[in-house]
C-alpha positions in Angstrom: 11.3 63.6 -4.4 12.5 65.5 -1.5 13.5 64.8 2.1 14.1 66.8 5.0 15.0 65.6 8.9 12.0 64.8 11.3 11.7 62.9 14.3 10.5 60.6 14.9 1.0 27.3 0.9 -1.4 26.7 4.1 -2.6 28.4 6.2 -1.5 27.9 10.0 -3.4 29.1 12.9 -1.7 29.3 16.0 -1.9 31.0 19.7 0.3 32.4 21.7 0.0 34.0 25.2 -0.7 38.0 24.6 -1.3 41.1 26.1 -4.7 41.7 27.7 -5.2 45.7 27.4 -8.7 46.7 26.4 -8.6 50.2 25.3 -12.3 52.0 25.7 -12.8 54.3 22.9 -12.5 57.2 25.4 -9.2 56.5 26.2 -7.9 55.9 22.6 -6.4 59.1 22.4 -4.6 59.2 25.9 -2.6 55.9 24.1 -1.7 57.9 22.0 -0.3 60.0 23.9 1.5 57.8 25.8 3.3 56.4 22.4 4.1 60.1 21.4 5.6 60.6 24.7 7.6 56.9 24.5 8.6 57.6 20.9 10.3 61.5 22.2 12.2 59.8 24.8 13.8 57.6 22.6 15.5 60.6 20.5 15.8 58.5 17.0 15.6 60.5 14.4 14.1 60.0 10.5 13.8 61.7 7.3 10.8 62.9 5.4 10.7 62.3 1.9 7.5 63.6 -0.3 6.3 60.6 -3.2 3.8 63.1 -4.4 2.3 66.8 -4.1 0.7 67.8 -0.4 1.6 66.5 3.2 -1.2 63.4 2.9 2.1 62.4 0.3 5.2 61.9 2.2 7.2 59.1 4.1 9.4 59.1 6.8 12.5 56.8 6.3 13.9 55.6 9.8 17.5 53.9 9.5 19.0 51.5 12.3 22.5 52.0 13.8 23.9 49.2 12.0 25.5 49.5 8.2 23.1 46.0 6.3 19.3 46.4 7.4 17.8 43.3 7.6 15.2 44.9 5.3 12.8 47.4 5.3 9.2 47.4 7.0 7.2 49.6 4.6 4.5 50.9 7.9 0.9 51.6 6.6 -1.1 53.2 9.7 -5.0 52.7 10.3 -8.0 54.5 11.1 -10.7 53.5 8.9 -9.3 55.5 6.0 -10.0 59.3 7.8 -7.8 62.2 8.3 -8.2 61.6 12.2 -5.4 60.0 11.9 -1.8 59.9 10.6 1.4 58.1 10.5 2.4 59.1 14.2 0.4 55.7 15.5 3.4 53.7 13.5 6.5 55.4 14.6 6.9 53.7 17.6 6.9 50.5 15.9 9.6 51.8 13.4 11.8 53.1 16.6 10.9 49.8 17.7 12.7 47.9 14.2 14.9 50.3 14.2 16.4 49.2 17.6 16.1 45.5 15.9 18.4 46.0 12.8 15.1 46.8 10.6 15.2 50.4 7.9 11.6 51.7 7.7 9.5 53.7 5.6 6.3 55.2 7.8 4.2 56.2 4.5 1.5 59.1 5.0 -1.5 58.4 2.2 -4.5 60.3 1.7 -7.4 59.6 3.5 -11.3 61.3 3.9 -10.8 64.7 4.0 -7.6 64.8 2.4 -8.2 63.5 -0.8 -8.4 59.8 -0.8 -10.7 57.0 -2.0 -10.3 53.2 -3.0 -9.0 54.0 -6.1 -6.6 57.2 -4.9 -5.4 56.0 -1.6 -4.1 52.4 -3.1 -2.2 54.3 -6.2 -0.8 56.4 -2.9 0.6 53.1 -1.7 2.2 51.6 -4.9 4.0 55.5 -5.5 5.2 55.4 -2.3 6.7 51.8 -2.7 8.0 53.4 -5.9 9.8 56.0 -4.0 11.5 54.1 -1.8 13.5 52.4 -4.3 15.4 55.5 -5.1 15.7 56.8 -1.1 19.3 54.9 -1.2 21.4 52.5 -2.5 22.3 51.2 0.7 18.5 50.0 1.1 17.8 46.3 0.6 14.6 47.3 -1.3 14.5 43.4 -2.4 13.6 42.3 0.7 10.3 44.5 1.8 8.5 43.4 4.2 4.7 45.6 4.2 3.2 45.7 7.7 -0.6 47.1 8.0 -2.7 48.1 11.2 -6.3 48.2 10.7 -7.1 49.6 7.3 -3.6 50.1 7.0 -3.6 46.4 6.8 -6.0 46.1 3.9 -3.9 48.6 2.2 -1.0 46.1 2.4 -2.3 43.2 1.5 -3.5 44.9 -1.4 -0.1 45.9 -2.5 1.1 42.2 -1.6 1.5 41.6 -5.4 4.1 44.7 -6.2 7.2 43.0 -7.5 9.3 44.6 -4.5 7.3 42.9 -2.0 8.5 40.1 -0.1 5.6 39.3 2.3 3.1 41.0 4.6 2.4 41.3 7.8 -2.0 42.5 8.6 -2.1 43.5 12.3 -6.0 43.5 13.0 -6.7 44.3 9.0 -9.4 45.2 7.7 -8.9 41.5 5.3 -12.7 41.3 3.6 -14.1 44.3 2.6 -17.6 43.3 1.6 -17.9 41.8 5.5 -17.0 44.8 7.0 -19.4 47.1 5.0 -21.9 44.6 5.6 -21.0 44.8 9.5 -20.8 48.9 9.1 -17.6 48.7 11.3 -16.3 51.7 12.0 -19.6 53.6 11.3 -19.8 52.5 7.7 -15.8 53.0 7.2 -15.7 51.1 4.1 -19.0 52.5 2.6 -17.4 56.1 2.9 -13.7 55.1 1.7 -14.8 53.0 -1.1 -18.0 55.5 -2.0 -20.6 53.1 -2.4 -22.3 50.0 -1.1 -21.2 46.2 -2.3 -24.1 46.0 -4.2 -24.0 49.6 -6.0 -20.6 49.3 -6.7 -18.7 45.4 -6.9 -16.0 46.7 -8.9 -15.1 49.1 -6.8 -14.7 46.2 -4.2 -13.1 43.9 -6.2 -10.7 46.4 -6.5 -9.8 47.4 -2.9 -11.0 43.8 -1.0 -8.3 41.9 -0.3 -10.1 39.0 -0.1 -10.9 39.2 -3.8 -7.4 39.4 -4.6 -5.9 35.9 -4.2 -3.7 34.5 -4.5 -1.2 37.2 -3.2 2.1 34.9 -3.9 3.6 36.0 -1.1 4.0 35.1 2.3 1.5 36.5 4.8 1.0 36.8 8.6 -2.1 38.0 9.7 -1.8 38.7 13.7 -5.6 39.8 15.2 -6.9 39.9 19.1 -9.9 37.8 19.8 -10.6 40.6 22.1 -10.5 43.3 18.8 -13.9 45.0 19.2 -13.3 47.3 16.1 -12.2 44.9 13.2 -13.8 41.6 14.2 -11.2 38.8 14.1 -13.8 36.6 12.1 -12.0 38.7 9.1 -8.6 37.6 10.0 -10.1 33.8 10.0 -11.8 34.5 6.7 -8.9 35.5 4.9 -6.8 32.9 6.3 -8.9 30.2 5.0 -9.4 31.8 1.6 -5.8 32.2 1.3 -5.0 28.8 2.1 -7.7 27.7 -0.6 -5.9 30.0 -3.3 -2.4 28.2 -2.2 -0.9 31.2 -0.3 1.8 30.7 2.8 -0.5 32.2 4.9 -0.3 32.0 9.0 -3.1 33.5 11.3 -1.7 34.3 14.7 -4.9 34.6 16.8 -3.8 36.2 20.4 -6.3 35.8 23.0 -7.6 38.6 25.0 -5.7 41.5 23.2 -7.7 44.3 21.6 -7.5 46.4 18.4 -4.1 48.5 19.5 -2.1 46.4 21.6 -0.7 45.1 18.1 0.8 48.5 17.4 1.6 49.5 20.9 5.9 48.5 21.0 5.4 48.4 24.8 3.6 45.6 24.9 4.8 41.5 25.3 2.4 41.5 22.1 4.8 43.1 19.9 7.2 41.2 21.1 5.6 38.1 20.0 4.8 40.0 16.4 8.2 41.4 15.5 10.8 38.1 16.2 8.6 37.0 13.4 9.9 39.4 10.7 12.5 37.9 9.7 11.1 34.1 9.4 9.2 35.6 6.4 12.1 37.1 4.3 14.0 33.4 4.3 
């Protein structure tokens, strides 16, 4: 491991006021933009530590100013699994905690083009919650908190049963795996990360679907914009009511009118309403 500096039991449904901002896909990348530009004028900076050979392996840990973290938001970024995009989307949400008495760890994982696959990218996220165990002593590791965006989202609910883990937190996840490759969203995203269709390949799914995986044991809040046009928030439901038939403490927070990246935009009143939350699901 090494590090160098960088900068950086039911389920309950309920609604609260959010933040309409539908993004067009054109304009996707001016957001991000924006967010790189927010998170430079903030000046926080992090720590890169590697949790495995190549860049698509490394995590960067951000620290608040305080000397007891509440506890540490493990960040898993989305877009659909590709090398389009990286970890950068998250770190205004870990400036964000910082600023909020929360230690993060932004994890990189390989994606298409870099590497990953069901199988790869999942053992990706259990090494790098490994890792973080040995960052510091000063971490309370016991109380992790794994927050997902997208297919970062599946990737955390996935890793909802690691002994570290104390709950999870899906923003717009990808929760049922067999619906989205049935509903080719994002251009048959889940056909290409997992390899193969449902039907070619069920193990593959039951592997990497978090659906298939309850009970998780742990608490969950999934938070998903009826206005998502990219992960439908008919996955959210799904999950919610599967969970609650498995006996998970599992909340959906359906927010009307927000779309797909309002959730990870730190900006917005709809972070606001997501992160006050964090600490409700530690107690």
């Amino acid at each position: 491991m090494t590090a160098r500096a960088g900068t950086t039991a039911d389920a309950r449904k309920t609604l609260h006021p959010g933040y309409a901002r539908a993004v067009p896909v054109p304009d996707v990348q001016a957001l991000i933009a924006e967010l790189d530009g927010w998170v430079a004028a903030r000046g926080h900076a992090s720590q890169t530590y590697s949790y495995g050979p190549g860049s698509a392996r490394e995590a960067d840990l951000l620290l608040p100013q305080q000397d007891e973290p509440h506890g540490v938001v493990v960040l898993l970024h989305g877009g659909f699994w590709r090398a389009g995009f990286t970890r950068s989307l998250m770190t205004g949400l870990a400036i964000d905690l910082a600023e909020r008495g929360w230690a993060s760890w932004n994890v990189e994982y390989r994606r298409g083009g870099t590497g990953g696959g069901a199988s790869e990218t999942l053992d990706d996220i259990d090494r790098a919650i490994e890792t973080l165990a040995g960052v510091g002593e000063s971490l309370p590791t016991g109380r992790i908190v794994m927050v997902g965006h997208s297919a970062g989202g599946q990737l955390a609910l996935c890793a909802a049963q690691a002994p570290t883990v104390s709950a999870v937190v899906s923003l717009a996840g990808v929760c049922d795996m067999v619906a989205a490759a049935e509903q080719a969203i994002g251009e048959n995203a889940v056909v290409e990360f997992i390899g193969a269709s449902p039907e070619q390949q069920p193990e593959a799914y039951a592997l990497a679907d978090p659906i298939q995986r309850l009970p998780t044991g742990k608490r969950v809040l999934l938070v998903h914009g009826d206005a998502d046009s990219r992960v439908p928030v008919r996955l959210s439901r799904d999950y919610a009511a599967a969970a609650a038939e498995a006996g998970d403490d599992c909340e959906l927070l359906e927010l009307p009118d927000v779309d797909h990246f309002a959730v990870i935009d730190p900006r917005t009143p709809t972070w606001a309403e997501i992160a006050p939350r964090l600490p409700g699901l530690l107690r």
